[in-house]
NUDRENMAR-717259 format. One record per residue: x, y, z of N, C-alpha, C in turn; residue in three letters. Coordinates in steps of 0.05 Angstrom, whole numbers, plus 5000, padded with zeros to 4 digits. Example, Ala and Ser with C-alpha at 12.3 -4.5 7.8 and 13.67 -1.06 7.14 Angstrom:
<sites>
+------+------+------+------+------+------+------+------+------+------+
!   nX !   nY !   nZ !  caX !  caY !  caZ !   cX !   cY !   cZ ! resn !
+------+------+------+------+------+------+------+------+------+------+
! 5264 ! 4886 ! 5156 ! 5246 ! 4910 ! 5156 ! 5264 ! 4934 ! 5156 !  ala !
! 5257 ! 4955 ! 5142 ! 5273 ! 4979 ! 5143 ! 5258 ! 5001 ! 5157 !  ser !
+------+------+------+------+------+------+------+------+------+------+
</sites>
This chain:
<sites>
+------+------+------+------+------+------+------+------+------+------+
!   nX !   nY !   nZ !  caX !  caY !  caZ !   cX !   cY !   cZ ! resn !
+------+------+------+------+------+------+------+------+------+------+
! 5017 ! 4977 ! 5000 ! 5000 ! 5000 ! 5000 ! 5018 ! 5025 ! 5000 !  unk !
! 5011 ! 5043 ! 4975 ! 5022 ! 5074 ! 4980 ! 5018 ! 5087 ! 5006 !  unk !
! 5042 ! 5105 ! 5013 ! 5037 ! 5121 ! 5031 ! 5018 ! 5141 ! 5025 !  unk !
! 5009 ! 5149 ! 4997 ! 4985 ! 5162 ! 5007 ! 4952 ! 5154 ! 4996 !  unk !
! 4963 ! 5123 ! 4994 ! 4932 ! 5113 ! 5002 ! 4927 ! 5110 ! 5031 !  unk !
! 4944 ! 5108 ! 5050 ! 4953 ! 5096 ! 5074 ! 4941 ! 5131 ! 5082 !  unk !
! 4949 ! 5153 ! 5074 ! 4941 ! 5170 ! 5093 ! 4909 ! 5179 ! 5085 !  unk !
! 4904 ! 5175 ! 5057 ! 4871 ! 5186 ! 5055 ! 4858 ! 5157 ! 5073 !  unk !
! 4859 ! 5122 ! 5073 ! 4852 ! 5121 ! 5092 ! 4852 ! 5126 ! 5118 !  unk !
! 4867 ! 5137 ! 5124 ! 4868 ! 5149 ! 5159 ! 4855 ! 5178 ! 5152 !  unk !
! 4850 ! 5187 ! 5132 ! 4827 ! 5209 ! 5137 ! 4804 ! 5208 ! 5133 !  unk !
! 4806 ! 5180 ! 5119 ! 4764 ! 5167 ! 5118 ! 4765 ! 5166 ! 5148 !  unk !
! 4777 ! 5155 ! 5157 ! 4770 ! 5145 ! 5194 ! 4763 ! 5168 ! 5205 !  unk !
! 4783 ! 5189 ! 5201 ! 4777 ! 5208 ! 5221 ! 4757 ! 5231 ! 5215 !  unk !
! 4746 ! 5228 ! 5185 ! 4725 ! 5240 ! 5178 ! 4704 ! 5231 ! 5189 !  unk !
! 4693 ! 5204 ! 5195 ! 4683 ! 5190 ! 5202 ! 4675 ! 5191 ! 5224 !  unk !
! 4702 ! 5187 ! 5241 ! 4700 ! 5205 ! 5268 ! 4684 ! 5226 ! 5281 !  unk !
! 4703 ! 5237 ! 5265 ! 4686 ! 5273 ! 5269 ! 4659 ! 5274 ! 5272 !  unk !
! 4649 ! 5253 ! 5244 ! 4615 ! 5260 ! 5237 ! 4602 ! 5247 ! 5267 !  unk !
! 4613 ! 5227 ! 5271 ! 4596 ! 5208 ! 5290 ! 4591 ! 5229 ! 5314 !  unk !
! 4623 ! 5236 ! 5329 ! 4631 ! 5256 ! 5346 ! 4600 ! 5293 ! 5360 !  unk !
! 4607 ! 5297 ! 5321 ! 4586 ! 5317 ! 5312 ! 4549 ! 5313 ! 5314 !  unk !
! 4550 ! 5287 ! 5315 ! 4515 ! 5277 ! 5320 ! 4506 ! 5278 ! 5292 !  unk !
! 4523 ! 5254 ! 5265 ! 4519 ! 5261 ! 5247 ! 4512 ! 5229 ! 5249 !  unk !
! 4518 ! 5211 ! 5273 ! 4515 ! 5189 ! 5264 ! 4490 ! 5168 ! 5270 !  unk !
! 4481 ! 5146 ! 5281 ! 4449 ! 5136 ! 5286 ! 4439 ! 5151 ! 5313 !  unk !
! 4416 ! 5157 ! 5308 ! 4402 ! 5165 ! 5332 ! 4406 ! 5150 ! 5357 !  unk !
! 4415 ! 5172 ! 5377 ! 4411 ! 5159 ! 5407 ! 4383 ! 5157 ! 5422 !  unk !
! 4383 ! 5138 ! 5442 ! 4360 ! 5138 ! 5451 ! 4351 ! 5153 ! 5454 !  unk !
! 4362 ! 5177 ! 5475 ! 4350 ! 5197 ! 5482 ! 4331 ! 5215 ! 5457 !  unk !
! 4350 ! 5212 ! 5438 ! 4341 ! 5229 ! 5415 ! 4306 ! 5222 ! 5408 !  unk !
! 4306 ! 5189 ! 5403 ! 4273 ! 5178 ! 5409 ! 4261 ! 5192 ! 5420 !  unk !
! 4274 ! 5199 ! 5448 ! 4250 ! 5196 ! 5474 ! 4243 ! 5228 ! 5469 !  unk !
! 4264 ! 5247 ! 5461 ! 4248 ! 5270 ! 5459 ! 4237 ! 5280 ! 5427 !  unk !
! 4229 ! 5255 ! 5415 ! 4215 ! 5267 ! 5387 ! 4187 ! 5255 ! 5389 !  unk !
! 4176 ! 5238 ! 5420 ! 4149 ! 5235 ! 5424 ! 4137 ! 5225 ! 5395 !  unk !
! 4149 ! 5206 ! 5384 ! 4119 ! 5192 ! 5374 ! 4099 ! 5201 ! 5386 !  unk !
! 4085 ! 5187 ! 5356 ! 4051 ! 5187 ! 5355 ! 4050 ! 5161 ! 5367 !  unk !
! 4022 ! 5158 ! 5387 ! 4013 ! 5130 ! 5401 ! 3997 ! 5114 ! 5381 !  unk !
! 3999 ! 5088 ! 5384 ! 3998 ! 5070 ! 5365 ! 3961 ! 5077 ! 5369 !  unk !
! 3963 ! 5084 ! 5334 ! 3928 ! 5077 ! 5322 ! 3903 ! 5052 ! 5341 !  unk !
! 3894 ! 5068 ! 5338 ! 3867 ! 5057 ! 5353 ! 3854 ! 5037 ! 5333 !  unk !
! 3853 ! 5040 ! 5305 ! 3851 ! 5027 ! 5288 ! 3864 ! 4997 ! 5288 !  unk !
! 3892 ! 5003 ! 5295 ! 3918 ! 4984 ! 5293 ! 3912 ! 4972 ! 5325 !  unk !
! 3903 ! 4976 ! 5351 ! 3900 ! 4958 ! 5369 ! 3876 ! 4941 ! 5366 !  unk !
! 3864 ! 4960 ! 5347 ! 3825 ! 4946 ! 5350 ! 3837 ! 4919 ! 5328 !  unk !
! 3850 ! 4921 ! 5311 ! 3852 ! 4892 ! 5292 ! 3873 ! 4873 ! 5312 !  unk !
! 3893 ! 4878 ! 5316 ! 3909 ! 4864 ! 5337 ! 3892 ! 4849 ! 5360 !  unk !
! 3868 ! 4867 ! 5368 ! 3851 ! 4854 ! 5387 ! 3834 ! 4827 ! 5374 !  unk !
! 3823 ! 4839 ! 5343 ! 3814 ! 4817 ! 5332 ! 3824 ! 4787 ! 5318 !  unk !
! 3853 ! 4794 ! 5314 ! 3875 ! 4776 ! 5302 ! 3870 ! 4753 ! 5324 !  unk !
! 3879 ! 4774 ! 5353 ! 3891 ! 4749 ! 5375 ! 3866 ! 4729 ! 5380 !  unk !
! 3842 ! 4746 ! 5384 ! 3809 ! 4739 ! 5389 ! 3811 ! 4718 ! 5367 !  unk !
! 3810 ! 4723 ! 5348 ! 3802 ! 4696 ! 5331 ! 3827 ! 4675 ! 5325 !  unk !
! 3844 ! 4678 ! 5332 ! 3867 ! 4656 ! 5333 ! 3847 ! 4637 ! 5355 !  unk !
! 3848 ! 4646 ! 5387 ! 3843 ! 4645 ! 5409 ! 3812 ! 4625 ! 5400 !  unk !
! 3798 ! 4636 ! 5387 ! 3771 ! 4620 ! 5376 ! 3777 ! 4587 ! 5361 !  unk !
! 3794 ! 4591 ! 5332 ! 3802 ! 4578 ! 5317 ! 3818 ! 4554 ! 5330 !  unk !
! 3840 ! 4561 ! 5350 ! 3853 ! 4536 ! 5360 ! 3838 ! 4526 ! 5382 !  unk !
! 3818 ! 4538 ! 5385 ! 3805 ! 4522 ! 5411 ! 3778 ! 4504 ! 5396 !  unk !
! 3759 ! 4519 ! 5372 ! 3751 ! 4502 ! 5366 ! 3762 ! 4481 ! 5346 !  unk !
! 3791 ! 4479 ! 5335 ! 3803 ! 4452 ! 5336 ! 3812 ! 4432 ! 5357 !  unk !
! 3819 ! 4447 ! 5378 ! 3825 ! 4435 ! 5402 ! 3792 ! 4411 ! 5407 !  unk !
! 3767 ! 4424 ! 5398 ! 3745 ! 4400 ! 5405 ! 3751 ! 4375 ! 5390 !  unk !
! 3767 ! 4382 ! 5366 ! 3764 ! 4358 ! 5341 ! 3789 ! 4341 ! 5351 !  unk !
! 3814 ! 4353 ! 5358 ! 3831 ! 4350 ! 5359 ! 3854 ! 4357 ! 5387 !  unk !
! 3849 ! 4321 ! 5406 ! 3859 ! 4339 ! 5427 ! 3887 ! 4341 ! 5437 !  unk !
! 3902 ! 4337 ! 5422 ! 3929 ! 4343 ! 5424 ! 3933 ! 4365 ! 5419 !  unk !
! 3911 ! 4388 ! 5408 ! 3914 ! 4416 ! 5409 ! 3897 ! 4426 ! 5433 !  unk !
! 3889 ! 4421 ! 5456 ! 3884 ! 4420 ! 5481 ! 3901 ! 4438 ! 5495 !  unk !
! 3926 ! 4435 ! 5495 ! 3946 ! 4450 ! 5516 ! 3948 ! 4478 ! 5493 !  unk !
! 3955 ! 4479 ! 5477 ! 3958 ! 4498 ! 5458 ! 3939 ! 4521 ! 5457 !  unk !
! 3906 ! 4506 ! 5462 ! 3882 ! 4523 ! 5468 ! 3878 ! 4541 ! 5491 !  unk !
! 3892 ! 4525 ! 5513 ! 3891 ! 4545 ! 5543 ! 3915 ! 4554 ! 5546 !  unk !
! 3940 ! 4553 ! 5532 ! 3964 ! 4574 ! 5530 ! 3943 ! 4591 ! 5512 !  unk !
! 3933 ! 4596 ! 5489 ! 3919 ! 4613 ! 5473 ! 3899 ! 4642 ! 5486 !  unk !
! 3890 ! 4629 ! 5513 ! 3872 ! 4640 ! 5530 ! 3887 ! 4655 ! 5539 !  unk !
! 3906 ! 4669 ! 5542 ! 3918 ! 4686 ! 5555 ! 3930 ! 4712 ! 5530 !  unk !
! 3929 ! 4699 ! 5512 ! 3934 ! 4720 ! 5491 ! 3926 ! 4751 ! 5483 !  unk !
! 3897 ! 4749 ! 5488 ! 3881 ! 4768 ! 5486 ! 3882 ! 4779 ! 5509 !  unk !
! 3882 ! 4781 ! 5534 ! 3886 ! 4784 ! 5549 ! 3907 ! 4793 ! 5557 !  unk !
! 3934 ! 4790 ! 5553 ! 3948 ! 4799 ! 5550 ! 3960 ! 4826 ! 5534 !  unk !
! 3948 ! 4819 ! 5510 ! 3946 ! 4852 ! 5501 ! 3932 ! 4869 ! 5497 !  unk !
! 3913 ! 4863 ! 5507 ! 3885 ! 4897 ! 5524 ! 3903 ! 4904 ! 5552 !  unk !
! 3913 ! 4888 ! 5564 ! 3938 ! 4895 ! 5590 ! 3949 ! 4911 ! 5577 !  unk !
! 3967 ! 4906 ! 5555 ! 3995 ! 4919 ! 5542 ! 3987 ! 4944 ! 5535 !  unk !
! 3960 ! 4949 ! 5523 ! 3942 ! 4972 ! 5510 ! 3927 ! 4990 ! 5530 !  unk !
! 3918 ! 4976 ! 5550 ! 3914 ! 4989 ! 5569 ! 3932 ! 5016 ! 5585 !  unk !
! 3946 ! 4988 ! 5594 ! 3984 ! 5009 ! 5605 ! 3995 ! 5027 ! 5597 !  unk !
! 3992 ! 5017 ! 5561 ! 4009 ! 5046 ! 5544 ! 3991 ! 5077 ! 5542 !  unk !
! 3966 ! 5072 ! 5549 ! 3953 ! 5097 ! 5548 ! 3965 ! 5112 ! 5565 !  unk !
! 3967 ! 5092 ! 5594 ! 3967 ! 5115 ! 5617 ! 3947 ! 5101 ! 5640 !  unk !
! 3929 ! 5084 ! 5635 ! 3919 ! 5076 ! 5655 ! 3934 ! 5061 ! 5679 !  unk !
! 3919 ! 5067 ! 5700 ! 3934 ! 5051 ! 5728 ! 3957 ! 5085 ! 5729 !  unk !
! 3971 ! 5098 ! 5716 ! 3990 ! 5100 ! 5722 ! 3982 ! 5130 ! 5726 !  unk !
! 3999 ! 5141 ! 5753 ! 4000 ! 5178 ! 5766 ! 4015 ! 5193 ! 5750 !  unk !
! 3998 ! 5208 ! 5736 ! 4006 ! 5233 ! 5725 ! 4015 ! 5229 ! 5695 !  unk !
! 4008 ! 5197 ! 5682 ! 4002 ! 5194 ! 5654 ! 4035 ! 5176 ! 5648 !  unk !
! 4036 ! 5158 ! 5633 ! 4043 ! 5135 ! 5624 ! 4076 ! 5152 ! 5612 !  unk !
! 4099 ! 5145 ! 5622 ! 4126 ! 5160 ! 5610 ! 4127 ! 5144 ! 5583 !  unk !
! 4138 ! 5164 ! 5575 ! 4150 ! 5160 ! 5550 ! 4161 ! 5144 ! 5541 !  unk !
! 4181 ! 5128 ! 5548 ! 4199 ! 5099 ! 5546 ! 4180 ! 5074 ! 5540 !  unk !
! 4157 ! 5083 ! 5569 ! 4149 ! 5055 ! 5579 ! 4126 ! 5053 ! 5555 !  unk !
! 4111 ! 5077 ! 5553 ! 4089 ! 5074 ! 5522 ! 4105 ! 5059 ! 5504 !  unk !
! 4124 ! 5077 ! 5498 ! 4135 ! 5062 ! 5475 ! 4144 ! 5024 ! 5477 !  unk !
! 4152 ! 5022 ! 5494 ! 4160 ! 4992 ! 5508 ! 4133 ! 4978 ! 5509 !  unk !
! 4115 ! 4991 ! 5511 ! 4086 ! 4967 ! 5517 ! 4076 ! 4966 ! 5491 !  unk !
! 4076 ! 4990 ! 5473 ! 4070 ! 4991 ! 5448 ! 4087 ! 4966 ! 5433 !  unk !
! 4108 ! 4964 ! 5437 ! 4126 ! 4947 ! 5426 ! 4118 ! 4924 ! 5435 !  unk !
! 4113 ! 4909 ! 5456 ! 4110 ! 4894 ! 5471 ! 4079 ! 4882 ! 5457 !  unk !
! 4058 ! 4907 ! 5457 ! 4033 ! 4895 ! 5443 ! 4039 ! 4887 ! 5410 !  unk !
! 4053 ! 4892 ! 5397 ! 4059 ! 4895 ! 5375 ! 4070 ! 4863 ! 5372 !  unk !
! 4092 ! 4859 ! 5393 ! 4101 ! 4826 ! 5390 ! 4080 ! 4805 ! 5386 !  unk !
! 4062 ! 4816 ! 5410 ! 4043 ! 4792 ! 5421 ! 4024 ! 4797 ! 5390 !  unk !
! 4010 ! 4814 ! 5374 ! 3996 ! 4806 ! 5355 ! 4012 ! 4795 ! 5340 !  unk !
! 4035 ! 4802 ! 5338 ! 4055 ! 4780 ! 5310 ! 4056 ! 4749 ! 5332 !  unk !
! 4062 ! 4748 ! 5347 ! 4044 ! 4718 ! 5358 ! 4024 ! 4710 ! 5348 !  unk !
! 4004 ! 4714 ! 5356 ! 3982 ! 4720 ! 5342 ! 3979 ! 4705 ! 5316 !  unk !
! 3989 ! 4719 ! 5299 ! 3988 ! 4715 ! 5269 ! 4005 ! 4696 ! 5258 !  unk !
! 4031 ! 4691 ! 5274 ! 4049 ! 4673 ! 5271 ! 4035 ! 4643 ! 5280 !  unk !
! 4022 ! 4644 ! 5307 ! 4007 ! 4618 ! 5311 ! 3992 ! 4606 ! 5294 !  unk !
! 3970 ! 4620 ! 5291 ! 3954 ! 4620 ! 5270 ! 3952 ! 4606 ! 5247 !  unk !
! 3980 ! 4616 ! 5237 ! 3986 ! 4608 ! 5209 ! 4009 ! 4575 ! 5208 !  unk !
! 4007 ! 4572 ! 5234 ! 4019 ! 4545 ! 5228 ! 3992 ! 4521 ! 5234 !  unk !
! 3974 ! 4537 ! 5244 ! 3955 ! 4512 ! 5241 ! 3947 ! 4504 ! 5218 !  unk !
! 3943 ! 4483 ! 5207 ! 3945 ! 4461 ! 5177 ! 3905 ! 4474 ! 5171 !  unk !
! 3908 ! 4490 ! 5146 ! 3873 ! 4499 ! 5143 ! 3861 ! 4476 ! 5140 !  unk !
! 3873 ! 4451 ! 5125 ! 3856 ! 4419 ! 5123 ! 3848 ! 4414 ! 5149 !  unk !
! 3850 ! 4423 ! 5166 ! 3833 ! 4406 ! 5190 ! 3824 ! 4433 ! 5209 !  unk !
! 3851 ! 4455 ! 5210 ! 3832 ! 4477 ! 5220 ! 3821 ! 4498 ! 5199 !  unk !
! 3792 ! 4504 ! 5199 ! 3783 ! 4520 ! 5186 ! 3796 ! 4549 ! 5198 !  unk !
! 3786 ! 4580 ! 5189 ! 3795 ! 4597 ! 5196 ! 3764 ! 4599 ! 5202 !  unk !
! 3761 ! 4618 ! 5222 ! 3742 ! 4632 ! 5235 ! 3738 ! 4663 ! 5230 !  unk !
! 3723 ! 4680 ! 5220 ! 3721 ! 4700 ! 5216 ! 3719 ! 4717 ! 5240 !  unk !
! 3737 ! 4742 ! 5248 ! 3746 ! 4756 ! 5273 ! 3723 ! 4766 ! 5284 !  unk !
! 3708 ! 4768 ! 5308 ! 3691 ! 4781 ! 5322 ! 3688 ! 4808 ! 5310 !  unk !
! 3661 ! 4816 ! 5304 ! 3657 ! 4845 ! 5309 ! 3658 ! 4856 ! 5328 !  unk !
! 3670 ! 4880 ! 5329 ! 3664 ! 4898 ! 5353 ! 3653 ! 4922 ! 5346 !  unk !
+------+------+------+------+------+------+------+------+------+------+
</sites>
């Protein structure tokens, strides 16, 4: 290697440097916490509610036909339940003087997993023996 490829790389680095140094590089947390997202759509918890609800329906009434899907049905029972908790929390309820910022975002995230559960279970049940069930109205 030339000595002055040898030195423009050592000034990629320290250009590099600099930028990172300068706050040119990925966002820090903090930076998140004070650009306040928007709270997750009401739209977007109301289907999440219905995703888990009808998974929760679907493997239980295979679980009648089929009872080796039995245990699978009452792990299922906690699903929905679980994320009206998560949705609940991130508003602000239960909590003095309104839900911080971190933790919204963390339950938001958190409800967000549990519908991709949800949908991920779901879709490994075989449609030849489980039908799909159409999601509760609300």
């Amino acid at each position: 290697m030339s000595r002055g490829s040898a030195q423009g790389l050592g000034l990629g680095w320290l250009l590099a440097a600099l930028l990172l140094v300068l706050g040119c590089g990925p966002a820090r947390d903090s930076d998140l916490l004070t650009a306040n997202p928007p709270r997750m759509p009401l739209a977007e918890a109301k289907r999440g509610l219905d995703l888990c609800d009808a998974y929760l329906l679907r493997i239980c009434q295979c679980a009648m036909t089929q009872p080796e899907l039995a245990a699978d049905c009452n792990r299922a029972r906690s699903l929905p339940d679980a994320l009206r908790m998560q949705l609940r929390a991130s508003t602000g309820e239960g909590w003095d003087g309104g839900v911080p910022l971190r933790a919204r975002l963390e339950l938001e995230a958190q409800a967000r997993k549990t519908v991709a559960g949800c949908v991920e279970l779901d879709a490994e049940l075989d449609p030849a023996t489980c039908t799909r069930v159409p999601p509760p109205t609300r």
